[in-house]
C-alpha positions in Angstrom: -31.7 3.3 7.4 -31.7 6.2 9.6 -33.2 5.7 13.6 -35.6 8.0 12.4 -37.3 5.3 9.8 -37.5 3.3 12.7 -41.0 5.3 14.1 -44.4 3.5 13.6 -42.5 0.1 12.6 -42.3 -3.2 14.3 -39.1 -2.9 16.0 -37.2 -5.9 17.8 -33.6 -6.2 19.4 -32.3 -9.6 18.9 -29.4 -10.0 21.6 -28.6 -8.2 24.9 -24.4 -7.8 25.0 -23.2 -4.2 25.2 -24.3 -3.9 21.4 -27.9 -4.4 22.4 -28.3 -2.5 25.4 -26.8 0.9 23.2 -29.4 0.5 20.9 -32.3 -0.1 23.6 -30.5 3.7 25.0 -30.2 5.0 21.2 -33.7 4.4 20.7 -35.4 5.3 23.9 -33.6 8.5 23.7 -34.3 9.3 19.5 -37.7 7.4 19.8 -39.0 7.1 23.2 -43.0 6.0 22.4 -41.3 3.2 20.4 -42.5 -0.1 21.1 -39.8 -2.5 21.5 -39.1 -6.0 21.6 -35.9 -7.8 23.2 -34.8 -11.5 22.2 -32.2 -12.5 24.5 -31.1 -15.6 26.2 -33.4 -17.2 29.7 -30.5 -16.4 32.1 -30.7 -12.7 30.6 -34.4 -12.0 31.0 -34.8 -10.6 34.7 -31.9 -8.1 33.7 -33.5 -7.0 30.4 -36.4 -6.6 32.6 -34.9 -4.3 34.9 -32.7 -2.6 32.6 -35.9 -1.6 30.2 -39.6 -2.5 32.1 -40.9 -1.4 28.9 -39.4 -3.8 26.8 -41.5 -6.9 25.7 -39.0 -9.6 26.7 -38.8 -12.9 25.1 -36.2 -15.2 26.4 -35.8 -17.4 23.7 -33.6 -17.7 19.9 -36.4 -16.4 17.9 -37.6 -18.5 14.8 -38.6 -17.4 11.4 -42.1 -16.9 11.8 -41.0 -15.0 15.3 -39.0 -12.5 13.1 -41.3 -12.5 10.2 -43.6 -10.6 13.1 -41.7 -7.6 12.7 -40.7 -5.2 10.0 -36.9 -4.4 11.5 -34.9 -6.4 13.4 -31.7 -5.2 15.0 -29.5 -7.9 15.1 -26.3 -8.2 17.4 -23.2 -9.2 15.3 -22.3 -12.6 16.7 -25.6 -13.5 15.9 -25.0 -15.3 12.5 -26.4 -13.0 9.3 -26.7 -17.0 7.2 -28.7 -18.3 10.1 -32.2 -19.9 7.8 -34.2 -18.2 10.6 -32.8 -14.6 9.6 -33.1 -15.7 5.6 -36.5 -16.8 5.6 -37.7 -13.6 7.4 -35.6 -11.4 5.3 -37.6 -13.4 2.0 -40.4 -12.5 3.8 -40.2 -9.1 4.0 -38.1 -8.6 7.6 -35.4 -6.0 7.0 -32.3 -6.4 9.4 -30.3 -3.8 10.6 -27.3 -3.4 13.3 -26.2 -0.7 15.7 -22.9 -0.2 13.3 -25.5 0.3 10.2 -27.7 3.1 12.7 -24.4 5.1 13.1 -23.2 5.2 10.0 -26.3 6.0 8.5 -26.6 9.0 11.5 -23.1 10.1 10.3 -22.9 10.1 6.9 -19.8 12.8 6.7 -17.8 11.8 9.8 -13.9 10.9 8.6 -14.0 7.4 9.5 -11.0 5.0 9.1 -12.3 1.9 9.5 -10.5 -1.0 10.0 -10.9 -4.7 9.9 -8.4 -8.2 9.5 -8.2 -11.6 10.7 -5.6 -10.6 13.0 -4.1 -7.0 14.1 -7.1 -4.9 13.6 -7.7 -4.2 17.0 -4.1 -3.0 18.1 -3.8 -1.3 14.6 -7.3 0.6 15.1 -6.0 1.4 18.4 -2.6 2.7 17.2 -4.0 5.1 15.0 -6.2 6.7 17.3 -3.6 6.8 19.8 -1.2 8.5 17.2 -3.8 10.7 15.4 -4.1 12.1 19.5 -0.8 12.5 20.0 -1.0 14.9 16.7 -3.5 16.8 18.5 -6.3 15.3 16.7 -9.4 15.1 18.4 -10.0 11.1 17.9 -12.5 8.6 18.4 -11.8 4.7 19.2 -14.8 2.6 19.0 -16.3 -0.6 17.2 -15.7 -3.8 17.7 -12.4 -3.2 19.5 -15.4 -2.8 22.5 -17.2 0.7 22.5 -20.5 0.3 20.6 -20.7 3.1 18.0 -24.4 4.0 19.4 -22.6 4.6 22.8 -21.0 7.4 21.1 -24.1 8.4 18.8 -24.3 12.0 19.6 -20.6 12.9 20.4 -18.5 14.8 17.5 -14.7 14.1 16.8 -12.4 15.2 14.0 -11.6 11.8 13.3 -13.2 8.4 13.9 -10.7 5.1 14.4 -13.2 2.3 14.1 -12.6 -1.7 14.0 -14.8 -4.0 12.0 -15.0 -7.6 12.7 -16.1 -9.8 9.6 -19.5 -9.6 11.1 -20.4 -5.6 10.5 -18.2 -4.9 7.5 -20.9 -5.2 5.3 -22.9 -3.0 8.0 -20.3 -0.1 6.9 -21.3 3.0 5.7 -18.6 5.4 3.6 -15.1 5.3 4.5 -12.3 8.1 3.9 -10.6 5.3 4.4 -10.4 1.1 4.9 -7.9 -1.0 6.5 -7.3 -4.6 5.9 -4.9 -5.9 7.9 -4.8 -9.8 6.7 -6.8 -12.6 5.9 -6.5 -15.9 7.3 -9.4 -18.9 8.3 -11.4 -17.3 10.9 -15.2 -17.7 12.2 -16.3 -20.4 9.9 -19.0 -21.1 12.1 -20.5 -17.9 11.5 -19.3 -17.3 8.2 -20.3 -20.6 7.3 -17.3 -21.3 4.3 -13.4 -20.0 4.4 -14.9 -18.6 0.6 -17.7 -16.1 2.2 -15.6 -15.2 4.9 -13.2 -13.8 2.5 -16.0 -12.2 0.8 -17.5 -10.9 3.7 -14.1 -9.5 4.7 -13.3 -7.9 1.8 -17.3 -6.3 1.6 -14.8 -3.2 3.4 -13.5 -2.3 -0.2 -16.8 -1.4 -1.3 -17.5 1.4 0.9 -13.8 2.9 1.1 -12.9 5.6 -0.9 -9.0 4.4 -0.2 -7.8 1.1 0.7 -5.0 -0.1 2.3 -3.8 -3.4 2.4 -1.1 -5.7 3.7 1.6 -6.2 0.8 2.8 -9.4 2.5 -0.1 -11.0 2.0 -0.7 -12.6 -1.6 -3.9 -13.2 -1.5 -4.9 -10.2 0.0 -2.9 -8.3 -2.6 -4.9 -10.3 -5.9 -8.2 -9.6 -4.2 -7.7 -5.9 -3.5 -6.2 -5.2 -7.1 -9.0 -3.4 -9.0 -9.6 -1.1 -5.9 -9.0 2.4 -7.9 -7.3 4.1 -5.1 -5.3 1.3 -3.4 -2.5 1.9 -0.9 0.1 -1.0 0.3 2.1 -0.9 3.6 4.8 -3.6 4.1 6.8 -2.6 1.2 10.2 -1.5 0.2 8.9 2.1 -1.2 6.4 2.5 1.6 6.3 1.8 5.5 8.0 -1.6 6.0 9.9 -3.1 8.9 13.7 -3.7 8.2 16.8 -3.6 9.7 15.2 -3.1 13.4 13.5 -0.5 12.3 10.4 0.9 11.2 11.1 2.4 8.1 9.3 5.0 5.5 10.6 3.9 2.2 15.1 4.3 2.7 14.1 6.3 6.0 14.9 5.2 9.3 11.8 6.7 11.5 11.3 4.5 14.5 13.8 1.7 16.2 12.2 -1.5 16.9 13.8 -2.0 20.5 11.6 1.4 21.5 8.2 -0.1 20.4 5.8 -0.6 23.7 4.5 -4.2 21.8 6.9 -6.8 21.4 7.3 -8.8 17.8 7.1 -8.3 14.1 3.9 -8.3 13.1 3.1 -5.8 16.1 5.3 -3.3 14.0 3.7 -4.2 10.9 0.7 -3.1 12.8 2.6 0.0 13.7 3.1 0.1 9.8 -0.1 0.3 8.8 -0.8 2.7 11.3 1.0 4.9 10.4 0.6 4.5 6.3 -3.0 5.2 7.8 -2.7 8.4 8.9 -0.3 9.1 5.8 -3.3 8.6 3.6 -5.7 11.0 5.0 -2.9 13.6 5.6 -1.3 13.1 9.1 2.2 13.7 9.8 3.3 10.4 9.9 6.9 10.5 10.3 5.8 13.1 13.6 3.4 11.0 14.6 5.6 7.5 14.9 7.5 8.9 18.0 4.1 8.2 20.6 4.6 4.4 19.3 6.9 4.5 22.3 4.0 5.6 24.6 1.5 3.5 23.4 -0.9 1.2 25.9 -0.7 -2.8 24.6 -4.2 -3.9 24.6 -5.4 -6.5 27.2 -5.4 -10.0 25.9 -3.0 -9.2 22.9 0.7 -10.4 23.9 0.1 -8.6 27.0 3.2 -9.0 29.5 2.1 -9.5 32.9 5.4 -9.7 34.8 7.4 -12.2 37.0 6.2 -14.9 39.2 8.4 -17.0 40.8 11.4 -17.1 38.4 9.1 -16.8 35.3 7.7 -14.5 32.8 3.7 -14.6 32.0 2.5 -13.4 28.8 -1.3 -12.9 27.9 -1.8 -13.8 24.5 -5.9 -14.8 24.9 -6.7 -12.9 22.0 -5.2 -15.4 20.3 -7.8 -17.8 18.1 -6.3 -18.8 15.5 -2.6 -21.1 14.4 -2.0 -18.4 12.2 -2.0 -16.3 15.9 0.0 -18.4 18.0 2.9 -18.3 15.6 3.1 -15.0 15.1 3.6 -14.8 19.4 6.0 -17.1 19.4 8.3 -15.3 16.4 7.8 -12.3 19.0 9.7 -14.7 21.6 12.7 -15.6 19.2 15.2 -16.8 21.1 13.5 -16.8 24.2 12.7 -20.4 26.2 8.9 -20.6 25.9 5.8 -22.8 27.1 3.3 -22.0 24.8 -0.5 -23.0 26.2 -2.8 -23.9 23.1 -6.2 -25.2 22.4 -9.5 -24.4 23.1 -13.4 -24.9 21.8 -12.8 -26.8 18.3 -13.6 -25.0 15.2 -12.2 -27.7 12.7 -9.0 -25.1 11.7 -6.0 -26.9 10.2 -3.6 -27.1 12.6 -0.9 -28.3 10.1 0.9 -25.2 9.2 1.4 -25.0 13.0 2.8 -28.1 13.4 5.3 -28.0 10.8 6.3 -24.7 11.8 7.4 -25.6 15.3 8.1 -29.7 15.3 11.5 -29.0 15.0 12.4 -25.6 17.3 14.5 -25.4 20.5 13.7 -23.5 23.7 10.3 -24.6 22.8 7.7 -26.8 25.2 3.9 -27.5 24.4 0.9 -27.8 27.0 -2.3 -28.7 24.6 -5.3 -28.5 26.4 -8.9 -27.8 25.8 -11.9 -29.6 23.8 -9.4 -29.5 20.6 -5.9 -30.1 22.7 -5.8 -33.5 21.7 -6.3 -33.2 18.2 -3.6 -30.5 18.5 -1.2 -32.9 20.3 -2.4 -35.8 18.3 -1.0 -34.1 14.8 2.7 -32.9 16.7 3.1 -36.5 17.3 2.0 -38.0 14.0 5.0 -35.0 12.7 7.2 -36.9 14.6 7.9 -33.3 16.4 11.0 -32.9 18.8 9.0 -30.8 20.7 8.3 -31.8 24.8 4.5 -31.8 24.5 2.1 -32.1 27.7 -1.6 -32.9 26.8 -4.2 -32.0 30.1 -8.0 -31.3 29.8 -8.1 -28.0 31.3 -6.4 -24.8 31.8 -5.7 -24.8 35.3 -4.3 -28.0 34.5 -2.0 -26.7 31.8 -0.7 -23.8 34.1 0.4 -25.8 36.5 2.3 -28.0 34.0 3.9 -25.0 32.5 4.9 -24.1 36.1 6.4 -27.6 36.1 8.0 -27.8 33.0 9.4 -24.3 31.9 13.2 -23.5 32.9 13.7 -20.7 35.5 13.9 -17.3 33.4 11.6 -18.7 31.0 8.2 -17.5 29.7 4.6 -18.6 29.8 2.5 -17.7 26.9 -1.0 -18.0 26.9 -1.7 -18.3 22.9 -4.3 -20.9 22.5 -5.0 -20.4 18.5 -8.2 -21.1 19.3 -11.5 -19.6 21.0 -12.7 -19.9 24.6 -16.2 -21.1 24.4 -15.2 -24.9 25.9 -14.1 -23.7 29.1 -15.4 -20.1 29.4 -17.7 -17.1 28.2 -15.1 -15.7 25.7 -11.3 -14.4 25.2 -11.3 -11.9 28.0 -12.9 -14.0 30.9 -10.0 -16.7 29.6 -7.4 -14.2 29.8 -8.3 -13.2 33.2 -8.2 -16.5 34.7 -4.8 -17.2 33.1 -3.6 -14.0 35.3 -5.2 -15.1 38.5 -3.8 -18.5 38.2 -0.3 -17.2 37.5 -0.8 -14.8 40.7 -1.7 -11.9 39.4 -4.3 -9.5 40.2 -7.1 -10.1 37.2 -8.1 -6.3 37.8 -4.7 -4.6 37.0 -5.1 -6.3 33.4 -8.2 -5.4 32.0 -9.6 -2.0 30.0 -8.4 -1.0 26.7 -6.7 2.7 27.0 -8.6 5.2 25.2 -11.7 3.8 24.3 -14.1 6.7 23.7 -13.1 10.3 22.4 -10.1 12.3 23.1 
């Protein structure tokens, strides 16, 4: 569905985030006698208002027989696709689209890597644009990673570096090339099951004309195998990380001490990166040398520096066990507080617990709506580990302050999303930083978003 099929049809918006708002421009500027609807929340209403006065404004969640009103629907993507609202409109005839879906159908021959994964996708999407630029490639970064595609709807670039969250890879169009990163439990709430998570994941393979996938990860591997053109990274005979080094097959290309993002799985990223731009012709062994130079993203094991004898780490991002493992295997030998918990999403914290019941140079502060089921299952382990359980965040900085030995490191990992105590990830990370005493500005803004 182009924005042109769009004319003379019952058109609404259904959320206002930075998604909505570039379609409302995208529109107005492709259609501009369009009638258009907005569905946003109360608190947002005045703003819609003044942002659009043509809009018709409804601040409400809109119903079945609300949606069944129109023929398209533009739907944000945290708004759940498996909501019985959206399915008993769409059996009645409602077709749903999404600002993703718009683009690509606007630009059906860009080259588009597109890229999604439980975890890494956004520093991985990031990486290749960053080292596609640094081989003079004229490169876009957009998607979820937080540029709307429509923002970008009528700008050209030789290559486009997009990320996909499990919410718009079915919203795809044609890929020169997909990226799956990994697949853990994630967004169950939306998703509904682990099972059509997966699925909806994996809804990437259908539009990519090559695939690359994380060797390391079994199941990942067995549900990737009858892609026709599938590439691995992780592997002996390909890019892998051994030896301190990222490595192309038995070649030494990049040293593991030079990378700008600490840990191993940030130079898997770097891997898959790079076996990216392999794929679609890029240089890659050139290209590996701006790994040194590149920006880590806010929110994503982000160091923020010293305070008082310590070392503050931003690792917000983090919402998921799997997540808050993988920081502290960055930290290796390293004594750590780790901060964890948040709104309560059911995940199985076991893996987590039996992981770390047993390291040194290793406290706990569990806090949050799911902290004390978190702290709950390290003592049923019988875990060796000091563990502090507080109800807040503020509260569990100042015990980290407490607790953590001079030289020592404060990670913010919580494994888990923000929504008990705040709006989401960022506004989470941001007070972490303020309460550690840094300036909250100084931290924010992902390099590069946008076309260069």
């Amino acid at each position: 569905m182009r924005i042109a099929d769009l004319a003379a049809q019952r058109v609404a918006i259904w959320g206002f985030g930075r998604e909505g708002r570039a379609a409302i421009h995208a529109l107005r500027k492709r259609l501009p006698e369009l009638t258009l609807a907005l569905y946003c929340s109360e608190s947002e209403a005045a703003e819609a208002q003044a942002f659009d006065a043509a809009l018709r404004v409804y601040p409400n969640e809109p119903d079945a027989v609300a949606l069944s009103a129109y023929d398209i629907v533009i739907k944000s993507p945290g708004i759940s696709a498996y909501k019985s609202a959206i399915v008993t409109a769409q059996a009645q005839g409602t077709r749903f689209t999404s600002g993703t879906a718009l683009w690509f159908a606007e630009h059906p021959h860009a080259r588009v890597i597109g890229v999604t994964g439980t975890k890494g996708k956004s520093t991985t999407t990031a990486l290749i644009a960053h080292l596609a630029r640094e081989q003079g490639v004229r490169t876009a970064l957009a998607g979820n990673i937080g540029l709307p595609l429509l923002e970008l709807l009528d700008q050209q670039a030789d290559l486009w570096a997009i990320e996909l969250s499990s919410f718009q890879t079915g919203e795809a169009g044609p890929l020169e090339l997909g990226v799956i990163t990994s697949l853990y439990e994630e967004h169950l709430d939306w998703h509904g099951s682990h099972e059509r998570y997966i699925a909806d994941k994996l809804k990437l393979t259908d539009q990519a004309n090559q695939l690359l996938v994380n060797a390391q990860q079994p199941l990942l591997r067995e549900k990737t195998a009858q892609h026709p053109h599938r590439l691995l990274f992780g592997t002996m005979d390909g890019w892998h990380v051994a030896e301190g080094a990222i490595r192309r097959a038995t070649q030494d290309v990049f040293p593991l001490q030079r990378m700008s993002v600490p840990g191993l799985h940030n130079a898997l990223n770097a891997c898959a990166a790079l076996a990216a731009l392999e794929a679609i012709g890029i240089d890659a062994v050139a290209a590996a040398q701006g790994l040194a130079s590149f920006r880590p993203l806010p929110h994503r094991l982000q160091p923020l520096g010293e305070r008082h004898g310590l070392q503050w780490i931003n690792d917000s991002i983090s919402t998921t066990p799997q997540a808050t493992l993988a920081a502290l295997e960055s930290l290796q030998g390293r004594e750590v507080t780790v901060i964890v918990g948040g709104h309560d999403r059911g995940l199985d914290w076991t893996p987590f617990v039996e992981a770390v019941k047993a390291r040194v140079s290793l406290r706990i502060v569990a806090q949050g709506a799911n902290g004390p089921r978190i702290a709950g299952a390290l003592r049923a382990a019988k875990s060796d580990v000091p563990l502090g359980d507080v109800d807040h965040l503020t509260d569990a900085i100042e015990m980290a302050r407490t607790i953590t030995p001079e030289g020592g490191t404060v990670l913010l990992s919580p494994g888990a999303p923000s929504f008990d105590q705040f709006h989401d990830y960022a506004e989470r990370g941001r007070r972490f930083a303020v309460l550690a005493g840094f300036d909250e500005q100084a931290i924010v803004g992902i390099a590069g978003l946008g076309i260069a």
